[in-house]
MIDOSE-1310 file (N, C-alpha, C; in nm, 2 decimals, decimal comma, always signed):
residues 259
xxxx	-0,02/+4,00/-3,49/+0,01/+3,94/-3,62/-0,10/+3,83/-3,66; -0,11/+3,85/-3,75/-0,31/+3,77/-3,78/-0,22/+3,62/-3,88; -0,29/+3,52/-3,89/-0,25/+3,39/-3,94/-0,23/+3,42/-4,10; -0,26/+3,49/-4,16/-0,19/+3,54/-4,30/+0,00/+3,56/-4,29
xxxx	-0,04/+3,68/-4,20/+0,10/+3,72/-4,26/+0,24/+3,62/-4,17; +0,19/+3,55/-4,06/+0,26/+3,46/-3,99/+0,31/+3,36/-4,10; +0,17/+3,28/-4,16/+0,20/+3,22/-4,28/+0,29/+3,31/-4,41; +0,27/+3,42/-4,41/+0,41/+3,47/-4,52/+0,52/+3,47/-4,47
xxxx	+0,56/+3,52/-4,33/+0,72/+3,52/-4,26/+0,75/+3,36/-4,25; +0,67/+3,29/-4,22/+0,73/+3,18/-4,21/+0,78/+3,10/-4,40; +0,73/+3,14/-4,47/+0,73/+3,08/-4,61/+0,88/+3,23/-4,63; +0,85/+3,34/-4,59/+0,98/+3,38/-4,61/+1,12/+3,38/-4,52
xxxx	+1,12/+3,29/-4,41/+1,20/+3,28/-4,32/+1,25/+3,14/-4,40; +1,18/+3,00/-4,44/+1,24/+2,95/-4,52/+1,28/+2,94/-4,62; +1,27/+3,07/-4,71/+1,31/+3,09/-4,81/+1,50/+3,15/-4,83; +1,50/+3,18/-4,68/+1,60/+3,25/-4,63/+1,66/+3,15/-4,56
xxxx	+1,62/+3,02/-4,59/+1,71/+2,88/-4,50/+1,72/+2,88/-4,34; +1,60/+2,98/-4,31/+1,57/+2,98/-4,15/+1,45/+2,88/-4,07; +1,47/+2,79/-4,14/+1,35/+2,64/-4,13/+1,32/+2,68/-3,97; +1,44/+2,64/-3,88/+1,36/+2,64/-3,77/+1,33/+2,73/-3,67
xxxx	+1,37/+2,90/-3,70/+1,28/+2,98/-3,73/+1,15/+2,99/-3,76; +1,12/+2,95/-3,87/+1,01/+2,93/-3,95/+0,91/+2,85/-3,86; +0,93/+2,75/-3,82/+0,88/+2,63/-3,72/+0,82/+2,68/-3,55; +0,93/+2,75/-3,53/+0,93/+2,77/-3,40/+0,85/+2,90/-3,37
xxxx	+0,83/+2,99/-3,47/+0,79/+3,13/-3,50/+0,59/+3,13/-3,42; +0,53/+3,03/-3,42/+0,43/+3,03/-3,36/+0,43/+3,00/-3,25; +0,48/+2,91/-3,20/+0,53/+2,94/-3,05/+0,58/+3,03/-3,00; +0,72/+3,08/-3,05/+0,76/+3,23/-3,03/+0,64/+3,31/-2,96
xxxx	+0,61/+3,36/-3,10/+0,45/+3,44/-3,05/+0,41/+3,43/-2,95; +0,31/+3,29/-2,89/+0,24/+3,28/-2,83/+0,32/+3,31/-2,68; +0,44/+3,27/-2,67/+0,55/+3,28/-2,52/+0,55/+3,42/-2,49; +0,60/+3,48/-2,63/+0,68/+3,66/-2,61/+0,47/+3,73/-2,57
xxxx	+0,40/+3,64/-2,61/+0,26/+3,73/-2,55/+0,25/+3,69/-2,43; +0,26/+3,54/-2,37/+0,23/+3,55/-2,23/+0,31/+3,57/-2,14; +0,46/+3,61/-2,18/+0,53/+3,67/-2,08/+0,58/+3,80/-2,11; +0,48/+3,92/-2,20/+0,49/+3,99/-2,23/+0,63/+4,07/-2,23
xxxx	+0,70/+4,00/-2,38/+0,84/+3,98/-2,45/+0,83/+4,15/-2,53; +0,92/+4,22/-2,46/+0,95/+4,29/-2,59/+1,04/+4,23/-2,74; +1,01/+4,33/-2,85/+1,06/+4,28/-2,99/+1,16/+4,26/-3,00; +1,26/+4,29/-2,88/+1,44/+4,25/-2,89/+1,42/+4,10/-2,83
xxxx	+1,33/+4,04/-2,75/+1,36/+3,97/-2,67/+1,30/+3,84/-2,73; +1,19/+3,85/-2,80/+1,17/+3,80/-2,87/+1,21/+3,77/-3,02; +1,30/+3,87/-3,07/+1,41/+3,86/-3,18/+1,52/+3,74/-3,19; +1,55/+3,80/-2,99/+1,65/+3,66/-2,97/+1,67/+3,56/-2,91
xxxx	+1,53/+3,55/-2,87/+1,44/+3,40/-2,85/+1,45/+3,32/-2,95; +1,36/+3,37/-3,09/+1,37/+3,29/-3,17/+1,50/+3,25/-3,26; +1,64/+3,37/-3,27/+1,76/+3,38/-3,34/+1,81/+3,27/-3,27; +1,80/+3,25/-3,12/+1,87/+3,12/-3,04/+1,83/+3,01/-3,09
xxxx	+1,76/+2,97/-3,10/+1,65/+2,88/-3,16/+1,70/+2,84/-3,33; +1,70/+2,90/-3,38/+1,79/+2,88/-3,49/+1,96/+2,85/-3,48; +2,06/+2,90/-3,38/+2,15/+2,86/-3,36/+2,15/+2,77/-3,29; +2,09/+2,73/-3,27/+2,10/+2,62/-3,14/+2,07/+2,49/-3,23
xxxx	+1,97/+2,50/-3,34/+1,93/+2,38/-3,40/+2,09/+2,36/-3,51; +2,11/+2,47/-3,55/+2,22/+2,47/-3,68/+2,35/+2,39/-3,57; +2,39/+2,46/-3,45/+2,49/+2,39/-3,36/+2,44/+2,23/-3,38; +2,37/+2,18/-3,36/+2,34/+2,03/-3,36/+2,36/+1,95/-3,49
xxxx	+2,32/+2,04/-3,62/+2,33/+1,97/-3,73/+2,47/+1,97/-3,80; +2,55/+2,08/-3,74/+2,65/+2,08/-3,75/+2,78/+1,97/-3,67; +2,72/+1,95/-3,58/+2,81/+1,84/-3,49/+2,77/+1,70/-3,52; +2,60/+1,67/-3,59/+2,57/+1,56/-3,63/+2,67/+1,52/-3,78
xxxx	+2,67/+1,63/-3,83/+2,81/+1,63/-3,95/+2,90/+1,59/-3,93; +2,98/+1,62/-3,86/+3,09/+1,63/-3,81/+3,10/+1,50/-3,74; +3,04/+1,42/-3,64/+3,04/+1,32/-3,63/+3,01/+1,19/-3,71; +2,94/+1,24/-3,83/+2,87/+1,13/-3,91/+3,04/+1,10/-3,99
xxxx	+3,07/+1,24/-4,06/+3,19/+1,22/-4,13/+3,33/+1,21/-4,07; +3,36/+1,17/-3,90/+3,45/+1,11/-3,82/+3,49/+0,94/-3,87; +3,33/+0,94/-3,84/+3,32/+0,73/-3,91/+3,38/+0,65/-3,79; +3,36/+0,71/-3,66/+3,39/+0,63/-3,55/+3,32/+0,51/-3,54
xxxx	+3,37/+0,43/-3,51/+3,32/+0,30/-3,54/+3,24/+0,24/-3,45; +3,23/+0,25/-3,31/+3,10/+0,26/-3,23/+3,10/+0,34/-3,11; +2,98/+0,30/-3,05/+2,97/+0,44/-2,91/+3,07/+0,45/-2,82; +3,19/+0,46/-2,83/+3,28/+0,48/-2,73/+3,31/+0,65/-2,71
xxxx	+3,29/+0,71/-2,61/+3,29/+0,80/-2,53/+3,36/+0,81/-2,42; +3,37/+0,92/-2,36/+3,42/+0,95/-2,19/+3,26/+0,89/-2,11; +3,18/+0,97/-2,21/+3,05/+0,90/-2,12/+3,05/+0,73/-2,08; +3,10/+0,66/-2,13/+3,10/+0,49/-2,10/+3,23/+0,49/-2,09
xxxx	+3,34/+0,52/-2,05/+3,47/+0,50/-2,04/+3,47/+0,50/-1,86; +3,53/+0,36/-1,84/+3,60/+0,37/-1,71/+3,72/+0,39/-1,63; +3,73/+0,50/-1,59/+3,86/+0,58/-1,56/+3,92/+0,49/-1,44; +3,87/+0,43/-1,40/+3,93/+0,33/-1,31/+3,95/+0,24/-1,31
xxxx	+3,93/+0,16/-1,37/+3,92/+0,01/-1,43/+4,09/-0,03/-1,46; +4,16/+0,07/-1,53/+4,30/+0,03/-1,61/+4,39/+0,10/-1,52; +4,48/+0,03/-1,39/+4,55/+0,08/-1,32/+4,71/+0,17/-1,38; +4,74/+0,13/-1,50/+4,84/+0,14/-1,56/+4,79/+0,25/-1,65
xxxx	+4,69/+0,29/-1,64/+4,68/+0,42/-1,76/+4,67/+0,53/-1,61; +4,76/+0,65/-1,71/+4,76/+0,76/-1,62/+4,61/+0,87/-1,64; +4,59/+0,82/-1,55/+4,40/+0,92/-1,58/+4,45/+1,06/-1,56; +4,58/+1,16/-1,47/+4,55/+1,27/-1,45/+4,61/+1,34/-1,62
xxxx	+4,72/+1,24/-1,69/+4,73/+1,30/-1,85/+4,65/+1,31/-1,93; +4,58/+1,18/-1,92/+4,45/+1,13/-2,02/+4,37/+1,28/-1,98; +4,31/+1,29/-1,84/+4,21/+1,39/-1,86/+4,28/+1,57/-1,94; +4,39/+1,62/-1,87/+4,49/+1,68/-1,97/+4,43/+1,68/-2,13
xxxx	+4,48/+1,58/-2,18/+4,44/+1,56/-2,28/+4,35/+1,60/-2,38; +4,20/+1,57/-2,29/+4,09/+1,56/-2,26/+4,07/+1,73/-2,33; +4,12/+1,83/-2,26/+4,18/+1,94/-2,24/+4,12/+2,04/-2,46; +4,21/+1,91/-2,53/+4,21/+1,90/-2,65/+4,34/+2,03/-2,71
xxxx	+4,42/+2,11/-2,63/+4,50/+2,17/-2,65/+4,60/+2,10/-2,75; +4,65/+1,95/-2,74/+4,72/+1,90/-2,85/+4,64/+1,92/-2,98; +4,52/+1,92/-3,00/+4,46/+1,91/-3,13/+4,48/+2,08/-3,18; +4,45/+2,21/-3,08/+4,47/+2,29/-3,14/+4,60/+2,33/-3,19
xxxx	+4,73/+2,24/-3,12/+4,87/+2,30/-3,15/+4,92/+2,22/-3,24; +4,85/+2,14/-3,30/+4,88/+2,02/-3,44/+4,96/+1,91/-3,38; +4,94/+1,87/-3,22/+5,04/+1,77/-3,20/+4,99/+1,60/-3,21; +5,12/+1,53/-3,22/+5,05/+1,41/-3,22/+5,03/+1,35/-3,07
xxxx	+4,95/+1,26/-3,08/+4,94/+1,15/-2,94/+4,96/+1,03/-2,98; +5,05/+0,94/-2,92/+5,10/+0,81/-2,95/+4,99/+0,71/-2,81; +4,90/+0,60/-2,86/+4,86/+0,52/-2,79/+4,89/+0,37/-2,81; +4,99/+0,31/-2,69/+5,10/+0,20/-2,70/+4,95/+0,10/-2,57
xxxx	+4,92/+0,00/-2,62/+4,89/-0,10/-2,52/+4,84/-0,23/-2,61; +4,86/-0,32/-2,56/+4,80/-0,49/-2,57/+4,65/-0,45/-2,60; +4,60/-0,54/-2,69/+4,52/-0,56/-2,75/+4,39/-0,57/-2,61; +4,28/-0,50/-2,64/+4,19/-0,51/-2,54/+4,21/-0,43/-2,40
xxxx	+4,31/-0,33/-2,38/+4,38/-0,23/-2,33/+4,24/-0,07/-2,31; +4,20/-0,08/-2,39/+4,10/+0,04/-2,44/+4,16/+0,16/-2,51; +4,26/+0,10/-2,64/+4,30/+0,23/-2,68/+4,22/+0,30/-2,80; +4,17/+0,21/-2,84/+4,06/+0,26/-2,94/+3,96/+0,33/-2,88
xxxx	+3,92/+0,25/-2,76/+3,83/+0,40/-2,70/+3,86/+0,50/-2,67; +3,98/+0,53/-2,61/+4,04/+0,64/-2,53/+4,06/+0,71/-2,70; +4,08/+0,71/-2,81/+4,14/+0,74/-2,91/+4,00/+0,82/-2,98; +3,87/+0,76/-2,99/+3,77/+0,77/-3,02/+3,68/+0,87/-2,93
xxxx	+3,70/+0,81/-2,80/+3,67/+0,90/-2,72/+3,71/+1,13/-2,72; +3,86/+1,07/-2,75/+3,92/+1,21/-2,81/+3,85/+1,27/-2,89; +3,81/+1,19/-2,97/+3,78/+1,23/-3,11/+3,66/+1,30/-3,13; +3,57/+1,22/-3,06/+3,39/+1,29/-3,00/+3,42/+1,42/-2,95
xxxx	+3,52/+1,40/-2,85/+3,52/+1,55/-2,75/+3,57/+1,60/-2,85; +3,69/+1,59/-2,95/+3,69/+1,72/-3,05/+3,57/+1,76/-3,12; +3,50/+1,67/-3,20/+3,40/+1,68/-3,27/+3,35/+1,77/-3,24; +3,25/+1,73/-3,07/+3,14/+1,86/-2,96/+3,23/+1,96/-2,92
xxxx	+3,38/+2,01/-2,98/+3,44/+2,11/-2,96/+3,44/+2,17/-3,08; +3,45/+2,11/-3,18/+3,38/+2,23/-3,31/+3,48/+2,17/-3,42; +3,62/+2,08/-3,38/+3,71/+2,08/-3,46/+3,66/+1,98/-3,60; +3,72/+1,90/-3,68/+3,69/+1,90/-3,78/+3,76/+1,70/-3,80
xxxx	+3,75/+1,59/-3,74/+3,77/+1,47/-3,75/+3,74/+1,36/-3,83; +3,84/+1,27/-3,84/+3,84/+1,19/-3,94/+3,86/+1,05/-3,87; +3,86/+0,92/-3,85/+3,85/+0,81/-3,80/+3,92/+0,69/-3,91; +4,01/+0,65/-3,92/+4,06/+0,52/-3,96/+4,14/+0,42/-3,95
xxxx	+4,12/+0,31/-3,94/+4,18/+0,19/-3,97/+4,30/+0,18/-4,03; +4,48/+0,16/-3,99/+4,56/+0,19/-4,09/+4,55/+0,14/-4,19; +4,47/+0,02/-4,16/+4,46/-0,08/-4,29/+4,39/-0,04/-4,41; +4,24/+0,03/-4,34/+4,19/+0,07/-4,49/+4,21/+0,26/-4,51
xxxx	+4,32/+0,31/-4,41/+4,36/+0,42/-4,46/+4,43/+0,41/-4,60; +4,56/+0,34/-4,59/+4,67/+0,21/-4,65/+4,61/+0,23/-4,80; +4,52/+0,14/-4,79/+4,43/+0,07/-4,90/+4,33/+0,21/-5,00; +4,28/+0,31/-4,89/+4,24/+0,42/-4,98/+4,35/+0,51/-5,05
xxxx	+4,46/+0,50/-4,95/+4,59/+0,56/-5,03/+4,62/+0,48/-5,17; +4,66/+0,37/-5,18/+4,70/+0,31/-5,24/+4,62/+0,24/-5,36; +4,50/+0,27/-5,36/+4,38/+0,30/-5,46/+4,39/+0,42/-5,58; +4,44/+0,53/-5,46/+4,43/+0,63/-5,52/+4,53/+0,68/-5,64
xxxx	+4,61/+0,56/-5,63/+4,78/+0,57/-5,68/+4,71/+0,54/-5,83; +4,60/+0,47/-5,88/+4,55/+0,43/-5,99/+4,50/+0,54/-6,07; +4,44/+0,63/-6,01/+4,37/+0,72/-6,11/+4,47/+0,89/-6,07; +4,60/+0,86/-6,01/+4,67/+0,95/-5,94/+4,63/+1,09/-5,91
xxxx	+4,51/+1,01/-5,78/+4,46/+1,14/-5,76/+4,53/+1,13/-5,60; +4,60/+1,08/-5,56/+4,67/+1,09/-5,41/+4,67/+1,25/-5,37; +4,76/+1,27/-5,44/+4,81/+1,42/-5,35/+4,66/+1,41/-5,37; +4,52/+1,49/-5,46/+4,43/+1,54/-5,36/+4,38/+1,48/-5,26
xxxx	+4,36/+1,38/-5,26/+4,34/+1,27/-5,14/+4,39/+1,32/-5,03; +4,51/+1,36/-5,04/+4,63/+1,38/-4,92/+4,58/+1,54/-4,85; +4,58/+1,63/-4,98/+4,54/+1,74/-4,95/+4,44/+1,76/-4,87; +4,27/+1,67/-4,93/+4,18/+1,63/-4,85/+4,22/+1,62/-4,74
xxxx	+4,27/+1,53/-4,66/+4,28/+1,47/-4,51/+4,36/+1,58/-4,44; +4,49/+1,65/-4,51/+4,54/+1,80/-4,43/+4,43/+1,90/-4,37; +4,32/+1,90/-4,46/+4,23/+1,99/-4,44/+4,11/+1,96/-4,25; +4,16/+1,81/-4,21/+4,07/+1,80/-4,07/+4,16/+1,84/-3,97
xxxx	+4,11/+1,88/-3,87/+4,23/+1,88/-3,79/+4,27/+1,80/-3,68; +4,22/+1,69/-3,67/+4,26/+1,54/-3,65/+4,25/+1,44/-3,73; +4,35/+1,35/-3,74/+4,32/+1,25/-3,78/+4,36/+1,13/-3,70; +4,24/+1,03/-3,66/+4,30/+0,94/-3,57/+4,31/+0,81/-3,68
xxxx	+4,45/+0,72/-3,65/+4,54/+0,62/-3,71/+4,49/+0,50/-3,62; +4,40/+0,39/-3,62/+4,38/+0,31/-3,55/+4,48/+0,18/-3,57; +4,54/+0,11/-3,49/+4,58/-0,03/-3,49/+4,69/-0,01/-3,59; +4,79/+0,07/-3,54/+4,93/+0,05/-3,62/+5,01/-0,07/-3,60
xxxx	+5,01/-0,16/-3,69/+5,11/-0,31/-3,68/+5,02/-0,42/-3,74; +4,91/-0,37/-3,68/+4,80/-0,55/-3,75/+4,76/-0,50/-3,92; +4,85/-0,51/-3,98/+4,85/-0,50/-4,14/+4,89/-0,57/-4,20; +4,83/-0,58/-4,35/+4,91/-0,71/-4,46/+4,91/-0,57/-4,53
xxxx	+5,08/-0,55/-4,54/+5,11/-0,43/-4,63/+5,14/-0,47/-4,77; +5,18/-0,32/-4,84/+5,26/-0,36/-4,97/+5,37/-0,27/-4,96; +5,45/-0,25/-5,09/+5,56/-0,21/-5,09/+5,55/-0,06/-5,08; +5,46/-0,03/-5,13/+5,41/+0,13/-5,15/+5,32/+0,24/-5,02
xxxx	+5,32/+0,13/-4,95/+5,20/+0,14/-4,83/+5,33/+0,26/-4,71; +5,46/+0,19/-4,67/+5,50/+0,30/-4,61/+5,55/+0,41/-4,68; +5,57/+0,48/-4,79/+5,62/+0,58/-4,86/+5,51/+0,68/-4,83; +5,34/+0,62/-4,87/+5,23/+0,63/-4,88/+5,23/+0,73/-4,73
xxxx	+5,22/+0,61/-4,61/+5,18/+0,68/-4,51/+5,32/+0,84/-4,45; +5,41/+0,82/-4,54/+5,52/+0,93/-4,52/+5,43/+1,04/-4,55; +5,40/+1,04/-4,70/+5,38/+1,13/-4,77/+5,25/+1,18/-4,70; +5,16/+1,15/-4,63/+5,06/+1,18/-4,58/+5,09/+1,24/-4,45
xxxx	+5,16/+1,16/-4,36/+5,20/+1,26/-4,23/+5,28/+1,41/-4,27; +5,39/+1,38/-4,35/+5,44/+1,49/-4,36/+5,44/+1,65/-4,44; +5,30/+1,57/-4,51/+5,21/+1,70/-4,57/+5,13/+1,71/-4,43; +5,09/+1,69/-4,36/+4,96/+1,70/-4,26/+5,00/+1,73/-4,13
xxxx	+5,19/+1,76/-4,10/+5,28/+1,74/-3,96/+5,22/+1,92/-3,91; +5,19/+1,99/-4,00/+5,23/+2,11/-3,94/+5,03/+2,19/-3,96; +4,93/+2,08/-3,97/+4,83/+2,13/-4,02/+4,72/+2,08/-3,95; +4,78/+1,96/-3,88/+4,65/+1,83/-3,83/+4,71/+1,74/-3,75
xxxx	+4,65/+1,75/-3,64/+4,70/+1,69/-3,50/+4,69/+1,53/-3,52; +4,78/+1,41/-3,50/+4,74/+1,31/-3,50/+4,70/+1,24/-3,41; +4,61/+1,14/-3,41/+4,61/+1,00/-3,30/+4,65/+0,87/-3,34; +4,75/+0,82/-3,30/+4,83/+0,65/-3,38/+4,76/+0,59/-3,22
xxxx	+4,73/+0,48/-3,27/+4,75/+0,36/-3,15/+4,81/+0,25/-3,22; +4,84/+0,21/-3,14/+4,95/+0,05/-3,17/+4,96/-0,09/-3,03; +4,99/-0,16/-3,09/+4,96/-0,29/-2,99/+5,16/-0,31/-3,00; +5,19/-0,28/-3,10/+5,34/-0,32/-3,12/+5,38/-0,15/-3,07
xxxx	+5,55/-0,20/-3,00/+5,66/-0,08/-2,97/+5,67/+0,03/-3,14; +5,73/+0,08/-3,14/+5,81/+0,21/-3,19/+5,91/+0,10/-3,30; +6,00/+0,00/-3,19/+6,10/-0,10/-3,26/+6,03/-0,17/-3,33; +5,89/-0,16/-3,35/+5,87/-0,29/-3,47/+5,75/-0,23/-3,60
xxxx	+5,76/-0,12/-3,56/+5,65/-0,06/-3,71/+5,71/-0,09/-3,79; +5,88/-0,07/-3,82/+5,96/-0,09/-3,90/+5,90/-0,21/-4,01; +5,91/-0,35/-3,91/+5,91/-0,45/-3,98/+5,74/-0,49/-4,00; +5,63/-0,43/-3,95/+5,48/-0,46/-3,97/+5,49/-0,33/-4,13
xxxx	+5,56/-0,26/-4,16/+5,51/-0,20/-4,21/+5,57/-0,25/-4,33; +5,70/-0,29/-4,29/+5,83/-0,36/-4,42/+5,91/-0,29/-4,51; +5,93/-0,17/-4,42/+6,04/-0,11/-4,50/+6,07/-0,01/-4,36; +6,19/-0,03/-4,33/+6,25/+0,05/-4,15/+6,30/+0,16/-4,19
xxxx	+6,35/+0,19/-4,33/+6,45/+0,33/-4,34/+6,28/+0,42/-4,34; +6,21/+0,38/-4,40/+6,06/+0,49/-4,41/+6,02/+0,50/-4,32; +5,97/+0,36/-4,24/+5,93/+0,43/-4,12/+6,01/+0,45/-4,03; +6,10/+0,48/-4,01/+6,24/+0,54/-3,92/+6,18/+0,69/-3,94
xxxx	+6,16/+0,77/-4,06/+6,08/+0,91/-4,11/+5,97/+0,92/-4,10; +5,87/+0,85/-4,07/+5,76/+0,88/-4,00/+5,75/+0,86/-3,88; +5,81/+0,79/-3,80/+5,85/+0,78/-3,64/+5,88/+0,89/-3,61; +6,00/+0,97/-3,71/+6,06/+1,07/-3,66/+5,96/+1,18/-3,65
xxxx	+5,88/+1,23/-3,76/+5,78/+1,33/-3,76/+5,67/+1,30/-3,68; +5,62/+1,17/-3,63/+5,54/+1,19/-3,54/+5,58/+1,20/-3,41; +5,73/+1,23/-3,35/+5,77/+1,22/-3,22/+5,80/+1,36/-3,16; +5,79/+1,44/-3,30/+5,77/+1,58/-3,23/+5,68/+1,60/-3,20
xxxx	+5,76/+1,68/-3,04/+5,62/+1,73/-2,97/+5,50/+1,65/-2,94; +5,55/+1,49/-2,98/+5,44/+1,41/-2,87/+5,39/+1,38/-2,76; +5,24/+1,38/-2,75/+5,20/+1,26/-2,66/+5,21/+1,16/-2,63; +5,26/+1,09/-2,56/+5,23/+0,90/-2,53/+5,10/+0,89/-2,40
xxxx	+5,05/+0,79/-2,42/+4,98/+0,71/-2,33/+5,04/+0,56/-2,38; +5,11/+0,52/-2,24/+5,14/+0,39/-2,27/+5,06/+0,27/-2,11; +4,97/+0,17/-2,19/+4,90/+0,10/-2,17/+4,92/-0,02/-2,16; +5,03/-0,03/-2,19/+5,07/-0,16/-2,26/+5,11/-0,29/-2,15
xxxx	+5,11/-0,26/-2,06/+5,12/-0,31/-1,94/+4,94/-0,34/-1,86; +4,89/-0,28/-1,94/+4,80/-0,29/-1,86/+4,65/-0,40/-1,82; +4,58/-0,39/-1,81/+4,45/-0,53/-1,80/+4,38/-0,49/-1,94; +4,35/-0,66/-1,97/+4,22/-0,62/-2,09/+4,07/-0,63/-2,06
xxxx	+4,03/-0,54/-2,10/+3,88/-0,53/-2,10/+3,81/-0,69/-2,09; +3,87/-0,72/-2,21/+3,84/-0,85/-2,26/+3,82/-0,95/-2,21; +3,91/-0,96/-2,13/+3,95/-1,10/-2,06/+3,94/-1,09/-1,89; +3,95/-0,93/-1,85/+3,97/-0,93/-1,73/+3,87/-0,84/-1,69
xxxx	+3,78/-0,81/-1,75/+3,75/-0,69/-1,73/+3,56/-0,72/-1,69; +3,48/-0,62/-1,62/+3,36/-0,63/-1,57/+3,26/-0,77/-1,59; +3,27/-0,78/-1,72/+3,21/-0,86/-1,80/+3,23/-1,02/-1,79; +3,36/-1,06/-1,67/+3,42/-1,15/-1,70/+3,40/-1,24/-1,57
xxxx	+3,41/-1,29/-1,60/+3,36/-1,41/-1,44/+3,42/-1,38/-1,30; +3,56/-1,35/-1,37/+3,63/-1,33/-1,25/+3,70/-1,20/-1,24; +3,63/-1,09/-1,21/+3,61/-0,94/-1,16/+3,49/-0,91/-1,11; +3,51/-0,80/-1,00/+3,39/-0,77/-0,97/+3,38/-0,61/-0,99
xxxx	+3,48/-0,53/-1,10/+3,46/-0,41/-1,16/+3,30/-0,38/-1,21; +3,25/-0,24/-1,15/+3,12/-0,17/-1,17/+3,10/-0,12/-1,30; +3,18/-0,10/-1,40/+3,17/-0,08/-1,52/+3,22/-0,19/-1,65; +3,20/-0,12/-1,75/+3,28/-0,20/-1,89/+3,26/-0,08/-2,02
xxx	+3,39/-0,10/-2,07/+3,39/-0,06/-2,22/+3,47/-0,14/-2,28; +3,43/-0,12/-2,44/+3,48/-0,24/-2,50/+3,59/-0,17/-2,60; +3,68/-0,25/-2,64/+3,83/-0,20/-2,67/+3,78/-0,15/-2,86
């Protein structure tokens, strides 16, 4: 193939949204000649090559539009550190079988516990598993709901978020609610109970969303639909990162993550 028509396949490989194809297509060549490649092998030399780049831009997607809020991973997570967390469920977990059967996971521990990471951490391994994640704060979940009530575009809003198939609920209790805020998060679980796996973490019990959220008959009905078929990891007993943890004067733990 002479440098003309390389230059045409490549100007027509991107015309065909095969960029890195197009890119890699001279190299190609010069490999499939010196390890004398037949045309199948070099077909899917280069076809890998294009799947492989699209796999990446796809999970850089997918993680951009999560909105995890910093590097927390299994990769920087210390499985040893929190004697009170059950590592052989968590890794289970890990597993992501709850995410494909739409179930929820409840994460109960004191502030600085690491439930935000374990929660986040989920959330990545779904992402690098292909599924489809979303990342929020109840507070400014709340507040996007309850925005939405103005120009009443909720249900599609609602609709929207049915469509990931996780959604993780950060920091259920530390809220300045309104009156509208628990109806709000009903209407969202129970369009989403049978379509999109959840993750709640909370610093407060089961007994007190009631009154952080300020209305108990409602959330008594979202308690209820998130207790089917749940997960718990409860933490809540356990050390804080924070205060007790690698970082702190007085431990001599080999790791640290931050809550």
């Amino acid at each position: 193939m002479n440098e003309n028509l390389s230059d045409q396949v490549q100007k027509k490989l991107r015309k065909l949204y095969l960029k890195d194809m197009a890119q890699y297509l001279e190299q190609a060549l010069a490999k499939a000649q010196k390890n004398q490649s037949g045309h199948l092998a070099f077909l899917a030399d280069i076809v890998d090559v294009q799947m492989e780049a699209r796999k990446h831009r796809s999970l850089e997607k997918r993680l951009k539009t999560a909105d995890f809020p910093r590097n927390m991973t299994f990769d920087n997570f210390d499985f040893n550190f929190q004697p009170s967390l059950n590592v052989e469920h968590l890794k289970d977990l890990m597993e992501l079988s709850f995410v494909d059967r739409k179930q929820p996971l409840l994460i109960f521990g004191k502030t600085g516990t690491g439930k935000t990471h374990i929660a986040s951490a989920l959330g990545d391994q779904a992402c690098r598993a292909g599924y489809k994640v979303r990342f929020f704060s109840l507070q400014k979940l709340l507040a996007m709901l309850y925005t939405s009530l103005a120009d009443e575009s909720t249900d599609e809003m609602v609709a929207g978020l049915s469509r990931f198939d996780l959604l993780i609920i950060d920091n259920v209790g530390g809220i300045r609610t309104k009156p509208e805020y628990p109806s709000l998060l009903l209407d969202l679980i129970s369009v989403c109970q049978d379509d999109t796996a959840f993750i709640a973490t909370s610093s407060i019990s089961l007994e007190d969303w009631g009154t952080a959220l300020g209305d108990p008959v409602v959330t008594h009905a979202i308690i209820d639909r998130l207790m089917h078929n749940v997960h718990i990891i409860n933490i809540r007993d356990g050390l804080s990162y924070r205060t007790e943890g690698p970082n702190t004067t007085n431990t001599t733990h080999p790791q640290s993550i931050p809550q």
